[in-house]
Structure formats: structure tokens, C-alpha cells
C-alpha positions as CSV (number, residue, x, y, z in Angstrom):
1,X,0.0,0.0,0.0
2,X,1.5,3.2,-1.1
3,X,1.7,6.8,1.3
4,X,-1.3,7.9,-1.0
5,X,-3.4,4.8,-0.3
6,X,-3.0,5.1,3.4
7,X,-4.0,8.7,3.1
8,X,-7.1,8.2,2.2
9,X,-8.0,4.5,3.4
10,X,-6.4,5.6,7.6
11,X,-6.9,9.1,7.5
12,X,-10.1,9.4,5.3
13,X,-8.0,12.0,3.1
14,X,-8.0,12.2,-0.6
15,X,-4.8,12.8,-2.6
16,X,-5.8,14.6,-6.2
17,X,-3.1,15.3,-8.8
18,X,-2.9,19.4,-9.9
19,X,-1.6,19.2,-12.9
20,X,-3.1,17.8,-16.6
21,X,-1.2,17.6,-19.7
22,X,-2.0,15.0,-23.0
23,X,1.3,12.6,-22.5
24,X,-0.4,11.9,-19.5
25,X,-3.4,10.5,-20.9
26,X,-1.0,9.3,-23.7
27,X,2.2,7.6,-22.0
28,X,0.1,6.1,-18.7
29,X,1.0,9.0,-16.7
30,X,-2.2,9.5,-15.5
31,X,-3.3,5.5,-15.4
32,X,0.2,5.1,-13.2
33,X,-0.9,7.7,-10.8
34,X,-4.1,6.6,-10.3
35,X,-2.5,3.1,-9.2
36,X,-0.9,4.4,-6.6
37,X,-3.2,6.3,-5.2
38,X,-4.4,9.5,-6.9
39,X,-8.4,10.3,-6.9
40,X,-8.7,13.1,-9.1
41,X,-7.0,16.0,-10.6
42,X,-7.3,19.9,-10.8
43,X,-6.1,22.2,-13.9
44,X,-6.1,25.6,-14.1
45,X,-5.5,28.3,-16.9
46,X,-1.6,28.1,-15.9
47,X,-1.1,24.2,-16.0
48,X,-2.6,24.3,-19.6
49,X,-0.6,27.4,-20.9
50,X,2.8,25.2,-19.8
51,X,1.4,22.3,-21.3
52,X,0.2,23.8,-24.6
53,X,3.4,26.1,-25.0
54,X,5.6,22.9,-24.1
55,X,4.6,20.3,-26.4
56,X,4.0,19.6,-29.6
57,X,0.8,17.7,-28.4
58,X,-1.3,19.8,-29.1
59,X,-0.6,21.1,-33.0
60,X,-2.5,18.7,-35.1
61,X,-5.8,19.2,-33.6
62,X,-5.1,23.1,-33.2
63,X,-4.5,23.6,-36.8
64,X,-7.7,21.2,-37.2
65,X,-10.2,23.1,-35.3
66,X,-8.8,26.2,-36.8
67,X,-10.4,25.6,-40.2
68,X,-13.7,26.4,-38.4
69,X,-13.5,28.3,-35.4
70,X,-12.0,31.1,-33.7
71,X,-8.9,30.7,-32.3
72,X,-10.2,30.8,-28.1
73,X,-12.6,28.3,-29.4
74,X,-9.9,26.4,-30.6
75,X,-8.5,26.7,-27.0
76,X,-11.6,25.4,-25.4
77,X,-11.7,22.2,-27.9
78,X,-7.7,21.6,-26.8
79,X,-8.6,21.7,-23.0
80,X,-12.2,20.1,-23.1
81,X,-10.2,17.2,-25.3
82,X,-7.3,16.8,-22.0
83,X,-10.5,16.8,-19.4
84,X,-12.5,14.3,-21.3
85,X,-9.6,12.0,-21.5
86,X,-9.0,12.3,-17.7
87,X,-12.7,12.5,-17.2
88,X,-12.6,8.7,-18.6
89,X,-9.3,7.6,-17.0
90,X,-11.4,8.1,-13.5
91,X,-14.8,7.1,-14.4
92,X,-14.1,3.9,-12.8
93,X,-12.6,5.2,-9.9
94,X,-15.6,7.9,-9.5
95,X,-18.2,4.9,-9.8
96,X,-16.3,2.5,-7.5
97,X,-16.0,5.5,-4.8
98,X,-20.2,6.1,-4.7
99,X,-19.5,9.7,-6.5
100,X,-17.0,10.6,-3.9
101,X,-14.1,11.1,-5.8
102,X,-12.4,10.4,-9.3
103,X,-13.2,13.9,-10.1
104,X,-11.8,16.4,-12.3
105,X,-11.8,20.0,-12.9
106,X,-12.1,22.9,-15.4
107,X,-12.2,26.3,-14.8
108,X,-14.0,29.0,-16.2
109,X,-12.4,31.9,-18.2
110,X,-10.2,34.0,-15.2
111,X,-11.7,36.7,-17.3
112,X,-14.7,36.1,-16.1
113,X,-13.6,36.6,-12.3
114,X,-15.8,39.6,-11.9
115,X,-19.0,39.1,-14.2
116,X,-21.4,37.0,-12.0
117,X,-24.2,36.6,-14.6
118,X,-20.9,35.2,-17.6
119,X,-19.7,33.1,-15.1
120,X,-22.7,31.3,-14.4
121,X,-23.2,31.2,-18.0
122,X,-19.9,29.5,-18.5
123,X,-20.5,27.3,-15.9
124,X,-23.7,25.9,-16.9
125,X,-22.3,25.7,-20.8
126,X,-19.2,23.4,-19.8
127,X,-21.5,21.8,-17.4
128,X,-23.8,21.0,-20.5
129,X,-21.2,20.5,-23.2
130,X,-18.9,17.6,-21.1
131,X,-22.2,16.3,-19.3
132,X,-20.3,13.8,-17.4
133,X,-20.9,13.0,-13.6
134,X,-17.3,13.6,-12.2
135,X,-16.4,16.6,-13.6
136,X,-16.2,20.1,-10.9
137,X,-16.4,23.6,-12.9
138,X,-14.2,25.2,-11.0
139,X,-15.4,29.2,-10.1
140,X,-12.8,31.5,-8.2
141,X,-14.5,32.7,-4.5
142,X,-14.2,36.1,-5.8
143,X,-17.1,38.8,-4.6
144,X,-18.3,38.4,-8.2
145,X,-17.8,34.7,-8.3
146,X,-19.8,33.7,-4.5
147,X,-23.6,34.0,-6.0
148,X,-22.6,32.2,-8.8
149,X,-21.2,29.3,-7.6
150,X,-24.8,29.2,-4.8
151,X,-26.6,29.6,-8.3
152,X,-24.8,26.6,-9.6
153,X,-25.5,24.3,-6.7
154,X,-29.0,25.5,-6.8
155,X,-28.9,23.9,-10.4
156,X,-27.5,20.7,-9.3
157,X,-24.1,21.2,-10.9
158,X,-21.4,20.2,-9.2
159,X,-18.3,22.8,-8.4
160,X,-15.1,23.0,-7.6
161,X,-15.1,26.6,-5.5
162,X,-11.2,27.8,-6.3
163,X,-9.0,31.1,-4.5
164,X,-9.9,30.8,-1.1
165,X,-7.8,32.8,0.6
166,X,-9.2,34.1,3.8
167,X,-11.4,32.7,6.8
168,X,-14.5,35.5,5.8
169,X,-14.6,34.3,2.4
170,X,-14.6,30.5,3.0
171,X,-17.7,31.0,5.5
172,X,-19.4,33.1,2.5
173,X,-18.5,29.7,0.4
174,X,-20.1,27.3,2.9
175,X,-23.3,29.6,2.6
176,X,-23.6,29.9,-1.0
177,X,-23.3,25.6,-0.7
178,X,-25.4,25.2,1.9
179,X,-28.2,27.6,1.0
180,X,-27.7,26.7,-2.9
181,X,-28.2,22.8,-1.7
182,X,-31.8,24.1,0.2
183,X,-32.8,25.7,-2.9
184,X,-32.0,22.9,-5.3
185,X,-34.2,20.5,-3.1
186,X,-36.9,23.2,-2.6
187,X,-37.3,23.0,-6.7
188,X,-37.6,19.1,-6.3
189,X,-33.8,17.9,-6.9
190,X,-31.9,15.1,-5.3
191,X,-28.6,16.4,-3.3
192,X,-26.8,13.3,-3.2
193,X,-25.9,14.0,-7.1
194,X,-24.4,17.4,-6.1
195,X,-20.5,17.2,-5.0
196,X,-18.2,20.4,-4.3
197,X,-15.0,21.1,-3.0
198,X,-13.5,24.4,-1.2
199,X,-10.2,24.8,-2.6
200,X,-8.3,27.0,0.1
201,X,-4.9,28.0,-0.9
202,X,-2.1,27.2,1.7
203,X,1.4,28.1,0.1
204,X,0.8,31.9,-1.0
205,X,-0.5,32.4,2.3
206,X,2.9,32.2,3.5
207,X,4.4,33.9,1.2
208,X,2.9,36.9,1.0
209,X,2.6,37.3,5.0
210,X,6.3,36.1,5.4
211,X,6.9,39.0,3.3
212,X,5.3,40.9,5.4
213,X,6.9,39.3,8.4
214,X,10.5,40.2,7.8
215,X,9.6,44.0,7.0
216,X,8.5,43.9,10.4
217,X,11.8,42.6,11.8
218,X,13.1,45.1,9.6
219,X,12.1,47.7,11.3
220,X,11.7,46.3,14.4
221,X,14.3,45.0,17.6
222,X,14.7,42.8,20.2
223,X,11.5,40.4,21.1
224,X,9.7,42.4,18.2
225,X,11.7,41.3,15.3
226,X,12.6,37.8,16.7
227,X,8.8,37.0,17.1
228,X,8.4,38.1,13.5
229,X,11.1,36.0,12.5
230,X,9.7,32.7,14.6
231,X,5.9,33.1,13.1
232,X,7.6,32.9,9.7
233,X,6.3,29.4,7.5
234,X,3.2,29.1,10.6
235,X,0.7,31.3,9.3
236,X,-0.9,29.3,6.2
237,X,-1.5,26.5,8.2
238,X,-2.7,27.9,11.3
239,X,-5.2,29.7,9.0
240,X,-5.8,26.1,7.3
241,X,-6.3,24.6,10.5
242,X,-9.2,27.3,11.7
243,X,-10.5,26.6,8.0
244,X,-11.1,23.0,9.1
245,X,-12.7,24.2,12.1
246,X,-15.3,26.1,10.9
247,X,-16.0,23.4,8.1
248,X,-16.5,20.7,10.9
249,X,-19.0,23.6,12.7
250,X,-20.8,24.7,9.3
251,X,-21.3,21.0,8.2
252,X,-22.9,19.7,11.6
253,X,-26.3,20.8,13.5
254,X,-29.8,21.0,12.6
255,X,-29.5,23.0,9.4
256,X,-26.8,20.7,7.8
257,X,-28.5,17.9,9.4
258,X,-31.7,18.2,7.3
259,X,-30.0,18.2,4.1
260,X,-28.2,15.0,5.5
261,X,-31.1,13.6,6.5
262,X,-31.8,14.1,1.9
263,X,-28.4,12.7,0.9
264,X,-26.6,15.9,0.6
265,X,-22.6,15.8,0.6
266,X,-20.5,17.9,2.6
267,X,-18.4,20.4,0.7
268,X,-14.9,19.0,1.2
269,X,-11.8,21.6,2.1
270,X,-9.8,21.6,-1.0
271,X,-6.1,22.2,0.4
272,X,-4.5,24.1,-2.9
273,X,-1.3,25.5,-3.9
274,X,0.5,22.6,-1.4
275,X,4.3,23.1,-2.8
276,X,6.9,24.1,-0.8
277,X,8.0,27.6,-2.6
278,X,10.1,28.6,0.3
279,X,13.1,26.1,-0.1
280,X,13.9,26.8,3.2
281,X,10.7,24.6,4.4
282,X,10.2,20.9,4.6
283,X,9.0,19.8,0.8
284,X,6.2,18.5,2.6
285,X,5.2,21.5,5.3
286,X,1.8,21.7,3.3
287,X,1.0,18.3,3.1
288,X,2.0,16.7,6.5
289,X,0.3,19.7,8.3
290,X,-3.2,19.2,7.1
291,X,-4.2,15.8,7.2
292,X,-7.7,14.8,8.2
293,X,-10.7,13.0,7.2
294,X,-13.3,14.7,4.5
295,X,-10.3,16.9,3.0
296,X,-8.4,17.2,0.0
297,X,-5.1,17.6,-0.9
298,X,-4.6,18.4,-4.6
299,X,-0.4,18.2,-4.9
300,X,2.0,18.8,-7.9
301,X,3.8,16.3,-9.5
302,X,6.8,16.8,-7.5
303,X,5.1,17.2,-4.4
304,X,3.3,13.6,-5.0
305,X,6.7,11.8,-5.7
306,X,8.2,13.3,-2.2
307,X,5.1,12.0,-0.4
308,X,5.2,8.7,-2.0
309,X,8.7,8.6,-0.8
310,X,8.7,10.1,2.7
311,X,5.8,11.3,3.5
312,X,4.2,11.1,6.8
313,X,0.9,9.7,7.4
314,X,-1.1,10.6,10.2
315,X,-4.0,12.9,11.5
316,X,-2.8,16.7,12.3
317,X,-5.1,18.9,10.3
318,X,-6.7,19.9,13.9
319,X,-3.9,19.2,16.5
320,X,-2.5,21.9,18.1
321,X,-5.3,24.2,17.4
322,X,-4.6,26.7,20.3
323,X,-1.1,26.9,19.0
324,X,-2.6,28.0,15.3
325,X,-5.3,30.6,16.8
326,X,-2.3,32.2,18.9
327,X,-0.1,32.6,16.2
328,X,-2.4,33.8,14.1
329,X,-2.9,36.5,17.0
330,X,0.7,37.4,17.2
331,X,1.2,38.1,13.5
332,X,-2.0,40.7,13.8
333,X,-0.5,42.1,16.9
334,X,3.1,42.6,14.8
335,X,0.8,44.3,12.4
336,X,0.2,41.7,9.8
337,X,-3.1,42.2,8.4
338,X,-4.3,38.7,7.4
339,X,-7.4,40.5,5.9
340,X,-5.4,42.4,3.5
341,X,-2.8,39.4,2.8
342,X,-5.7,37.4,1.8
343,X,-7.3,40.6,-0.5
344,X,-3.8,40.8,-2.0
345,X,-3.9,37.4,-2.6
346,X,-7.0,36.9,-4.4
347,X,-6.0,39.8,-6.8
348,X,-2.8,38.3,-7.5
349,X,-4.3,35.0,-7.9
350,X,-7.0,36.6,-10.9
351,X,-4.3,38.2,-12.7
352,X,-2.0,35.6,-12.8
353,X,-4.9,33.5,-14.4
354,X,-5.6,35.9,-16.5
355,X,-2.2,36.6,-17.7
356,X,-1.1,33.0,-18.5
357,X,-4.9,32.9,-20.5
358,X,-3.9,36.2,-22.3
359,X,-0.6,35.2,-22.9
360,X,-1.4,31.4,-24.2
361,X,-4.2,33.3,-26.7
362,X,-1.4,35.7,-28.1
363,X,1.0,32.5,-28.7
364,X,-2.2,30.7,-30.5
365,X,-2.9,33.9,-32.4
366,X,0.6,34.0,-33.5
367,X,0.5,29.9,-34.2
368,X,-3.0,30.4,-36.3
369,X,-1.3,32.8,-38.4
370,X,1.5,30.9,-39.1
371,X,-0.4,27.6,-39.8
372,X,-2.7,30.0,-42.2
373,X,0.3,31.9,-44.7
């Protein structure tokens, strides 16, 4: 049994693969992976920008599709192409778990990230066009982006809620489920064929509040700047940790109970963005901090190669939970705003979508017009 097996079968967590590229579908990549242990996968507009730039993979059906349709249509054939092979790589998987997992996801345009009303049209469209059981749209937890992911609930669609960022906005995410599950049944639909996961991002929390961290010890002395210094590579998980808590509160009592009582499945905490980028930190800080039953853990390639050689298996997503909230404490009392870190964050996390998307159309633009000379 592999560190991913035990993962999920003793600690009741699910590893998921975030990365997607056509060798994998091709070579066995993906069919490998899911041997050892892998139960879904997540993409987003950056993994397919390296993987269309990087291969010649892609080129024949490109200049294919190009004969009749625009060249961001021809993106959206490229991509849908890579999730349907996946989509079929885990269809057993996905029927063998009950609908629990063997899931994959697309995300909607990052330009989208502020239209409500385009987004939910997107949503329902890919929804409709891949019509397969185990697929997650994924919508970013943006202001914008909150009503339509409770819209798409309320549809019966499943979704895969992405850049979460801050405690405020995840409770706002566990609303727009909850309330969008009461609706769907209210309109006569069953809720055990609804599934959704809250992907909260870990690694960027740490980096932009370590940042912030070491201007404080900067400027500070003594005590001041060596606390500064200690809270540095703690505050993504602590925040992870209280994330869990308030999912185990949210997704318990009378309210949650009723929708229980119909079939309805929790929304599962998605932890995202789980590679170490400090090098300075254990490959695995992301991983071995947050495991615990009904979670996530979508990982890297890299990242799922270090815990299938040394990674440590064992519950600790909600132990030393008075440690987390005090730290947390500390780095607002040092004057690290965790509010703004995670409002910097979410901005950040839009425009670097939207600039790999922008930038991947310009390189197809420039392809097109070469392939059409």
C-alpha cells in the first residue's frame, strides 16, 4: 500500500493530482498515478498554458479546429479534449468510490472573475457540453464569483469553489453551498448528485505574510523582530487549520443535518497551492500539516513523488489548534493584516490566471497565423 493509499483508506484524506497535460493521458502518466493512489485531478488556466506552450501535443488538432472556429474556441476544444480524456481515466474510480471522488476539474475563463451573470453562463455551458458525472467547474471565491457558484449548486451542478484565501470568504462559500443545496431540493432535486469542493490555498498564504513578516523585523528590535522571524512558514497552516474548524462547525447541527437527513454531501476543504515555494521549508510542510478526514489535498507532480517517498501519514489537520489561533494573534498584533494578505492574494491570484490565459491566446494567435500563410 503506497503513502497515498493510506492517506485516504487511515486518514479518510484524498490525494488529487494538480496538474493535466496529453502525455499523460498518452504515456500512462495518469493511469500510473491513479495506481498508486491518486483520486482526481485539478487544472487551471496556468497548468494548460505550460502544457500547450511545451509540447508539440497539441498542434495537429489546433490547426484542425482552426479551419472552423476562432482561435479561443480552438482553446476550449484543446482543453475540453485533456479533461475528457481524464474525465474517462477516473470514471471507474468515481463509480467505484459512490460519487466521492475520481473527479476532475475545469475552470472557467479567469476573465470572467468579476461578471457573475458570464460566469454562471460558463458554468452551466461546460456543465452541458462535457455532461459527465465527475467533472467540478471550478469558479474562483471572488465577490463576483460567490452568487454564482450558490446559483450553480441550486442547479444541481457540481463545483469546484477555487482562491480561497481568507477565513470571511470561505464562511461566505459554505453559505452559498449550503443555502444553494436548500434551494436545489426546494425546486424538487436530489442532493446526493451534487459534489463540491472548497479549494483554500495554503502556500501563498505564506508567502505573502512572510513578506510581510520580515519587513516587520526590519524595522523592528529585540523580542519584536525575533517573534516576527519565529511566526515565519506558521501562518498558512494555522489559517488552514481554523479553515477546518469552521468546516467541521458549518457542516454539523440541525440546518446541515436536514439536508443529511436528503443525501446531501459535505463540501470537502480543497487544500491548494501545497508546494513548498520557500526552499527553506520541509518539501512536505503543506501536506503533513493538514491531514484529516473529508479533505483534500490536490499536490504537484513533484510534491506527489516526495510524499510517495517520505511522506508522513497521520492525522494533524486539527492538533495543536490553540497553537494555530495564537499565532495567528501574534502576527495581527506585529501588524500583519491577514485581511489584506488574503485581499492581495485573491487579486494576485486573478491576474496571474488571467495573464497565462492572455498570454497562451497571443501564442495561439501568432501559431494560427502561421499555420494560415
Amino acid at each position: 500500500m503506497t503513502n497515498l493509499d493510506r492517506l485516504f483508506r487511515e486518514e479518510g484524506q484524498s490525494p488529487w493530482l494538480d496538474n493535466l497535460q496529453r502525455s499523460f493521458l498518452s504515456d500512462g502518466t495518469l493511469t500510473r498515478l491513479i495506481g498508486q493512489g491518486i483520486r482526481g485531478v485539478t487544472s487551471n488556466p496556468t497548468i494548460f498554458q505550460r502544457a500547450i506552450e511545451a509540447a508539440p501535443d497539441y498542434d495537429q488538432q489546433f490547426s484542425e479546429v482552426l479551419a472552423s472556429k476562432t482561435v479561443e474556441d480552438a482553446y476550449w476544444e484543446l482543453v475540453i479534449s485533456d479533461i475528457e480524456g481524464a474525465l474517462a481515466c477516473f470514471a471507474p474510480l468515481h463509480e467505484e468510490s459512490g460519487g466521492r471522488d475520481g473527479f476532475v476539474s475545469l475552470e472557467v475563463s479567469p476573465a470572467l472573475a468579476e461578471d457573475t451573470g458570464a460566469t454562471i453562463r460558463s458554468a452551466r455551458y461546460l456543465h452541458e457540453r462535457i455532461a459527465k458525472p465527475n467533472l467540478l467547474v471550478k469558479i474562483p471565491a471572488t465577490r463576483a464569483g460567490v452568487p454564482a457558484i450558490h446559483q450553480m449548486i441550486a442547479e444541481g451542478r457540481s463545483i469546484n469553489v477555487t482562491l480561497i484565501f481568507s477565513l470571511d470568504r470561505y464562511a461566505d462559500v459554505i453559505e452559498a453551498y449550503i443555502s444553494g443545496l436548500e434551494r436545489f431540493i426546494e425546486s424538487g432535486g436530489d442532493p446526493s448528485s451534487v459534489h463540491s469542493v472548497a479549494s483554500f490555498f495554503i502556500s501563498r498564504v505564506d508567502t505573502e505574510a512572510d513578506r510581510r513578516l520580515d519587513q516587520v523585523a526590519a524595522q523592528a528590535q529585540g523580542a519584536r523582530a525575533e517573534q516576527a522571524q519565529t511566526l515565519k512558514g506558521h501562518l498558512a497552516v494555522a489559517q488552514a487549520k481554523l479553515a477546518y474548524q469552521l468546516f467541521q462547525e458549518c457542516f454539523s447541527g440541525s440546518r446541515w443535518d436536514a439536508l443529511a437527513s436528503r443525501g446531501a454531501n459535505v463540501q470537502r476543504p480543497l487544500w491548494a497551492s501545497t508546494s513548498t515555494k520557500n526552499k527553506a521549508y520541509a518539501d512536505l510542510l503543506y501536506v503533513d500539516s493538514l491531514i484529516g478526514p473529508d479533505t483534500v489535498n490536490t499536490m504537484p507532480d513533484a510534491t506527489v513523488e516526495a510524499f510517495l517517498d517520505h511522506g508522513t501519514v497521520g492525522r494533524t489537520v486539527d492538533a495543536e489548534m490553540d497553537a494555530a489561533r495564537a499565532d495567528l494573534e501574534r502576527a495581527e498584533a506585529l501588524g500583519v493584516d491577514m485581511a489584506d494578505v488574503s485581499k492581495v492574494l485573491e487579486e494576485e491570484g486573478v491576474a496571474a490566471f488571467t495573464k497565462s490565459f492572455d498570454e497562451l491566446m497571443q501564442r495561439l494567435n501568432d501559431k494560427a497565423q502561421a499555420v494560415t500563410r
